[in-house]
C-alpha positions as a Markdown table, in Angstrom:
| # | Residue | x | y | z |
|---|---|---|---|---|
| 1 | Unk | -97.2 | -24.6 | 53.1 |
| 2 | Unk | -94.5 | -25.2 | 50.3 |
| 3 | Unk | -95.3 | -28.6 | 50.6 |
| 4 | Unk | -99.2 | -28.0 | 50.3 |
| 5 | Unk | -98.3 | -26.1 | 46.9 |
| 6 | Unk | -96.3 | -28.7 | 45.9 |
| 7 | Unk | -98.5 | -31.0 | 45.6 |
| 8 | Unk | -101.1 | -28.9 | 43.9 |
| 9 | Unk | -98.5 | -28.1 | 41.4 |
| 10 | Unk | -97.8 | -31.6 | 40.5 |
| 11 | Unk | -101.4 | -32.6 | 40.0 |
| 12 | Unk | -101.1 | -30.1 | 37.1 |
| 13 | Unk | -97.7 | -31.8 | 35.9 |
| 14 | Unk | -95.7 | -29.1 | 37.3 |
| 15 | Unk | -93.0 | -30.1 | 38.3 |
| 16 | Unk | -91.1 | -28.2 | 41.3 |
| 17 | Unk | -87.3 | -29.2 | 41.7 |
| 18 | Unk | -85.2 | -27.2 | 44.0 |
| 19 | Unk | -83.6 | -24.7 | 41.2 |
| 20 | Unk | -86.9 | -23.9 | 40.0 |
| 21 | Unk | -89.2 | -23.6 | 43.0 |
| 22 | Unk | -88.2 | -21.9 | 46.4 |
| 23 | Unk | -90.2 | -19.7 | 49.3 |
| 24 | Unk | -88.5 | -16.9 | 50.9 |
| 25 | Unk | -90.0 | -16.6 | 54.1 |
| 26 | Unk | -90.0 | -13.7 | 56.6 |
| 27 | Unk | -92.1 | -12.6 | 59.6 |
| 28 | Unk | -93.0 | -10.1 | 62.6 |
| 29 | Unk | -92.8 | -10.8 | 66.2 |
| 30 | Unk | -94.9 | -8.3 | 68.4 |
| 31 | Unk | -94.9 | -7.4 | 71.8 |
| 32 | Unk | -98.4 | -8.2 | 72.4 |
| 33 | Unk | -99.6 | -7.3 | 76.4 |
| 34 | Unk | -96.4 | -8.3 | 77.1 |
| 35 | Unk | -95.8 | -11.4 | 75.0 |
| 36 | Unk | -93.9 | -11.9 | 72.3 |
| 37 | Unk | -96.0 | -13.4 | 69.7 |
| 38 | Unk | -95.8 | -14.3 | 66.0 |
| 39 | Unk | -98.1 | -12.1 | 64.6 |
| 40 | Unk | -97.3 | -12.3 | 60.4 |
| 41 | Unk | -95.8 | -14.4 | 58.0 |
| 42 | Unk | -95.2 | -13.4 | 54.5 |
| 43 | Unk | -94.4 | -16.4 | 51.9 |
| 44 | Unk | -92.9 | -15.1 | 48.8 |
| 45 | Unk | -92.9 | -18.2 | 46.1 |
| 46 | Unk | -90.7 | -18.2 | 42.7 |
| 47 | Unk | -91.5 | -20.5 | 40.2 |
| 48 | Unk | -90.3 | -20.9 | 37.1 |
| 49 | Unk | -92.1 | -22.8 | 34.6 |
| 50 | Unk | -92.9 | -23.2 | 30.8 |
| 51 | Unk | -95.2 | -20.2 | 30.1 |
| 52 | Unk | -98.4 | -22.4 | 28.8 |
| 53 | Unk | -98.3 | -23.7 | 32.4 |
| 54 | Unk | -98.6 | -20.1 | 34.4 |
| 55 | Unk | -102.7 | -21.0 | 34.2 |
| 56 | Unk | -102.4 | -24.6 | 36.4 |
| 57 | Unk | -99.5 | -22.8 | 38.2 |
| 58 | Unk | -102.2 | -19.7 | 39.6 |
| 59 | Unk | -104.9 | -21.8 | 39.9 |
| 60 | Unk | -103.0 | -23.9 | 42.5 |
| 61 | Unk | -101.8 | -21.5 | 44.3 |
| 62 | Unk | -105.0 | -19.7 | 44.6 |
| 63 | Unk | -106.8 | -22.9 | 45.7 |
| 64 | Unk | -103.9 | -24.3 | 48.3 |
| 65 | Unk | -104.1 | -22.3 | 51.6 |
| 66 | Unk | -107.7 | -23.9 | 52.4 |
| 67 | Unk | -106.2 | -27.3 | 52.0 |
| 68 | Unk | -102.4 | -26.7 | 54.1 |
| 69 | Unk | -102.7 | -28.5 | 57.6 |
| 70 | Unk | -99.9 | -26.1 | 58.5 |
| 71 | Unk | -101.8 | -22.8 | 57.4 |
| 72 | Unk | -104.3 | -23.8 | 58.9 |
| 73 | Unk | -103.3 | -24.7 | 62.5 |
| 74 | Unk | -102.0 | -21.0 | 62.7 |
| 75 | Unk | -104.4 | -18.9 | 60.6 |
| 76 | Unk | -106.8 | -17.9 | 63.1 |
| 77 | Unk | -104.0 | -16.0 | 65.5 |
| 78 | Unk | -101.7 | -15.2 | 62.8 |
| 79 | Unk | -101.6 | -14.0 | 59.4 |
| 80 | Unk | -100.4 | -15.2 | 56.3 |
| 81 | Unk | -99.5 | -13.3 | 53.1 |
| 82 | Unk | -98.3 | -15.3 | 50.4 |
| 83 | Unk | -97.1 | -13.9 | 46.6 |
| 84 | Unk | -96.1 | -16.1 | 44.1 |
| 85 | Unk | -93.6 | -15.2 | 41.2 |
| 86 | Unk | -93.5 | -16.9 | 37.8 |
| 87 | Unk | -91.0 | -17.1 | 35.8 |
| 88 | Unk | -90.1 | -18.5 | 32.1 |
| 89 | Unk | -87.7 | -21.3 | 32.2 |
């Protein structure tokens, strides 16, 4: 998913180096009739960027999920929340 941002993010000139981009990632694991199944993940993006970029920076990330192989294998039986956080740099 990161990755799928990523690349969004670059197409606007973003750029997303290690100290300025990261995703905390957390999740639930259910006991569903029995099985223990993945049934959430929560993405929680920080970005820091120059503020005249925060625009292209939403705009990606509103526009990636569709387009994540990764997403979307899982989608259907699990789901995502995602939340982005910008900051100045």
């Amino acid at each position: 998913m990161m990755g799928t941002f990523a690349t969004l993010l670059a197409k606007s000139k973003i750029a997303t180096p290690k100290d300025r981009f990261r995703a905390d990632v957390s999740g639930d694991i259910e006991n569903v009739d029995g099985v223990l199944k993945v049934t959430r993940i929560d993405v929680n993006y920080t970005l820091s960027l120059a503020p005249d970029q925060r625009a292209d920076a939403q705009a990606a990330f509103e526009a990636y999920l569709p387009h994540c192989p990764a997403a979307q294998s899982v989608i259907a039986a699990i789901k995502l929340h995602h939340t982005l956080v910008l900051q100045d740099k």
